[in-house]
C-alpha positions in Angstrom: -11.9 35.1 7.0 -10.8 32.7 9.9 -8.8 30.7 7.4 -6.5 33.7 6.8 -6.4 35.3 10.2 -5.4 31.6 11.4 -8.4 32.1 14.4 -9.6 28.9 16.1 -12.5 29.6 18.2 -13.8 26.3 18.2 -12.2 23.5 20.7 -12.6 20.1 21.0 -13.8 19.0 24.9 -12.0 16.0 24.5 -8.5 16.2 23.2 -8.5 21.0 23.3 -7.6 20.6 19.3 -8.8 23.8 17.8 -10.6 24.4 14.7 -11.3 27.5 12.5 -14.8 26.4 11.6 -17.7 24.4 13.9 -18.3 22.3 10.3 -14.8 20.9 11.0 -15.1 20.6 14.9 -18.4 18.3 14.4 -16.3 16.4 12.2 -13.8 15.7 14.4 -16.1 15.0 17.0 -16.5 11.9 15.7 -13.0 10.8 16.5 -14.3 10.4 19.7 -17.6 8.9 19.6 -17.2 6.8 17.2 -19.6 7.9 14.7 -19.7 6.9 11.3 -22.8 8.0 9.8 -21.9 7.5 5.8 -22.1 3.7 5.0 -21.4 2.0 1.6 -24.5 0.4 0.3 -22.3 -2.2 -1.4 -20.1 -3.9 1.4 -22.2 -2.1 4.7 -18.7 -0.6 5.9 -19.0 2.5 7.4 -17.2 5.9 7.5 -16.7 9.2 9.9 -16.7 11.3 6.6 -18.3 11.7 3.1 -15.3 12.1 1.5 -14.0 8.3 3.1 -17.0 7.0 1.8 -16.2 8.1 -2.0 -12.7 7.1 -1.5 -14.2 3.8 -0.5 -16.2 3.5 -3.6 -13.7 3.1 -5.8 -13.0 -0.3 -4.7 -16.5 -1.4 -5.7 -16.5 0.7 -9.2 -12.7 -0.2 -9.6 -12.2 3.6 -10.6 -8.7 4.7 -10.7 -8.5 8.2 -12.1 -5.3 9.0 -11.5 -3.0 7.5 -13.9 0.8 8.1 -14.7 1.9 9.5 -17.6 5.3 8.1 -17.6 4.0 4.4 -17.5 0.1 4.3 -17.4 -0.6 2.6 -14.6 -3.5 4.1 -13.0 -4.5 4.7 -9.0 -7.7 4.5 -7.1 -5.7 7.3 -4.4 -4.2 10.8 -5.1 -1.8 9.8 -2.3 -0.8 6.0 -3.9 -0.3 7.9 -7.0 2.1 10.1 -5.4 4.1 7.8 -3.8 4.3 5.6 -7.0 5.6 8.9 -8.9 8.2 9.0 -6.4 9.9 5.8 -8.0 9.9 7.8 -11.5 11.8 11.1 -9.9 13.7 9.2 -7.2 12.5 12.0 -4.9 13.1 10.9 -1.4 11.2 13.6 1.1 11.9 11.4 4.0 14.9 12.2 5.8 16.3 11.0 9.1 17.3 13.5 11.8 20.1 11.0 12.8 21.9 9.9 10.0 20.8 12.1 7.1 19.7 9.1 5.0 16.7 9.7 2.9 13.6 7.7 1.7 10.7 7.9 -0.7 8.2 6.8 1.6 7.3 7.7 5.3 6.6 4.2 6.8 10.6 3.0 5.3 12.0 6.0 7.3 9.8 5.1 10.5 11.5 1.7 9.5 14.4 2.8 9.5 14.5 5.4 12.7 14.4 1.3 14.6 18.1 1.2 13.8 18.6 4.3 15.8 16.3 3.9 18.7 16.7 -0.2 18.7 13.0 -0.4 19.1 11.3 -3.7 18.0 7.8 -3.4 18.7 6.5 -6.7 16.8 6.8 -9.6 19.3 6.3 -13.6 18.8 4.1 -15.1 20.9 5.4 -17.9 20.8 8.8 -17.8 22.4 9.1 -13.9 22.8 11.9 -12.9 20.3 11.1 -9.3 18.8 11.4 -7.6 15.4 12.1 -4.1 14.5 9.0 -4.8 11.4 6.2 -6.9 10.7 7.6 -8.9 7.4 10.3 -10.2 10.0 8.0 -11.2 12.8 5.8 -12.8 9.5 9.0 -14.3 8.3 10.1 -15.7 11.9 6.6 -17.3 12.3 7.4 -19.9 10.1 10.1 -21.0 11.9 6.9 -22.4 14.8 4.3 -23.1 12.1 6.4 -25.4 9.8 4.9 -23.6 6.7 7.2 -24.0 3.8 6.0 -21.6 1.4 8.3 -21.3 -1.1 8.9 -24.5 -3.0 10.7 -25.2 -6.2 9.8 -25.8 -8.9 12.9 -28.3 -10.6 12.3 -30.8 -7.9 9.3 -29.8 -4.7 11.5 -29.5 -2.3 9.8 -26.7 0.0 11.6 -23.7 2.0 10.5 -22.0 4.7 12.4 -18.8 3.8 12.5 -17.2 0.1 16.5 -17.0 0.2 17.0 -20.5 1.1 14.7 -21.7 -1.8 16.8 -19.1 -4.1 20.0 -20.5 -3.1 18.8 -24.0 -3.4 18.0 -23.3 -6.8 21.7 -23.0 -7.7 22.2 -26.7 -7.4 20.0 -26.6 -10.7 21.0 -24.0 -12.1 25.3 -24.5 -11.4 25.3 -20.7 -10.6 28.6 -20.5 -8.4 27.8 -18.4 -4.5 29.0 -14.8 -5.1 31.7 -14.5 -3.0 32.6 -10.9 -1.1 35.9 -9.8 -1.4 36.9 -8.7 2.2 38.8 -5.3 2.2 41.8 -7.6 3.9 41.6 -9.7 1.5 42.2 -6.6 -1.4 45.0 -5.4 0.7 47.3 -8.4 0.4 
């Protein structure tokens, strides 16, 4: 009956969240101790809840029972199922408060909301510069290591960055540089 009534008589010592049934506040408990009493016989990882644990298994099995039905591809995760769905409809749920722009996924708007509050969390340790994301820290890295990932494939030369390999490919390939027409340039 608490579920309807919306009563939360039991509450967390350690953070006051309230919960609707003691099952739940156990459960929750273990947040803060640390406990993870369900463990995969498989790898020996273990989990806070049962329901983690099942989740879990399904990268042993290789289950995926939730498929699309507009392509077939099949998920191991209600939730990576949903998201993928998401490219069919071209729903975009995420929107920012700011600048009204929208996005299917959560993480490309918390992305995104960097713009706005110029936060750059991801910083090299090398000489200090900061990125707004992790791909462009990643990307920077190079820059230290010397890795050259990218290499191609008409003649070996390596890049460190994929867009320099791409646009050395055009030497190959004779594909002319698109050039941008400036909005000066259309008004002459």
């Amino acid at each position: 009956m608490r579920i309807h009534t919306g009563e939360k008589p039991f509450t967390c010592t350690q953070c006051r969240k309230s919960f609707s049934l003691l099952s739940s506040l156990n459960q929750h408990m273990r947040i803060h101790t640390g406990e993870k009493p369900f463990t995969c016989t498989q790898c020996g990882k273990s989990f806070s809840l049962s329901s983690s644990l099942n989740r879990h298994m399904r990268i042993h099995t290789g289950e995926k029972p939730f498929t699309c039905t507009q392509c077939g591809k099949s998920f191991s995760l209600s939730s990576s199922f949903n998201q993928h769905m998401r490219m069919h409809t071209g729903e975009k749920p995420f929107t920012c408060t700011q600048c009204g722009k929208s996005f299917s996924y959560s993480s490309h708007l918390n992305h995104h909301m960097r713009i706005h509050t110029g936060e750059k969390p991801f910083t090299c340790t090398q000489c200090g510069k900061s990125f707004n994301c992790s791909s462009q820290l990643n990307q920077h890295m190079r820059i230290h290591t010397g890795e050259k990932s990218f290499t191609c494939t008409q003649c070996g030369k390596s890049f460190s960055q994929l867009s320099s390999r791409n646009l050395h490919l055009r030497i190959h390939t004779g594909e002319k540089r698109n050039h941008r027409i400036s909005h000066a340039q259309t008004l002459v």
